[in-house]
Phi, psi and omega in degrees: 000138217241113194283107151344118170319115159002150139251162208286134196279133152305190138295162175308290204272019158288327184267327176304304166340306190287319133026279187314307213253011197276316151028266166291357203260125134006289203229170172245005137324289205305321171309287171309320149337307195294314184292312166322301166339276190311301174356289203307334225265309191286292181351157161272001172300123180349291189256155175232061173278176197269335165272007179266316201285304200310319180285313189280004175239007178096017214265181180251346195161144181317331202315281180338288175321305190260005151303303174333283209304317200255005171234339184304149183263000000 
């Protein structure tokens, strides 16, 4: 049986927080996502767009982020 991947750590109490709800996620894409979400939401950046979340959290482009948001169940 082939173990499902980790998914990649945050900050500490972003990810302790999240913790809780990794559960409801599918997949641990839809999970990471969710927590990138919380980062951007935490963050100082000016605007809290989804290619602003996306950049300050390492991302290559919004796309994860905005599948999540309009597809995740």
């Amino acid at each position: 049986m082939v173990m499902p991947r980790q998914p990649a750590p945050t900050v500490g109490f972003i990810d302790d927080y999240c913790a809780a709800y990794q559960d409801i996620f599918p997949e641990v894409r839809s999970f990471e996502s969710f927590k990138y979400l919380h980062v951007g939401m935490m963050s100082e950046i000016k605007r809290k767009s989804l290619p602003a979340i996306a950049k300050i959290v390492g991302l290559d482009n919004e796309q994860p982020l905005h599948h999540f948001l309009t597809e995740s169940p």
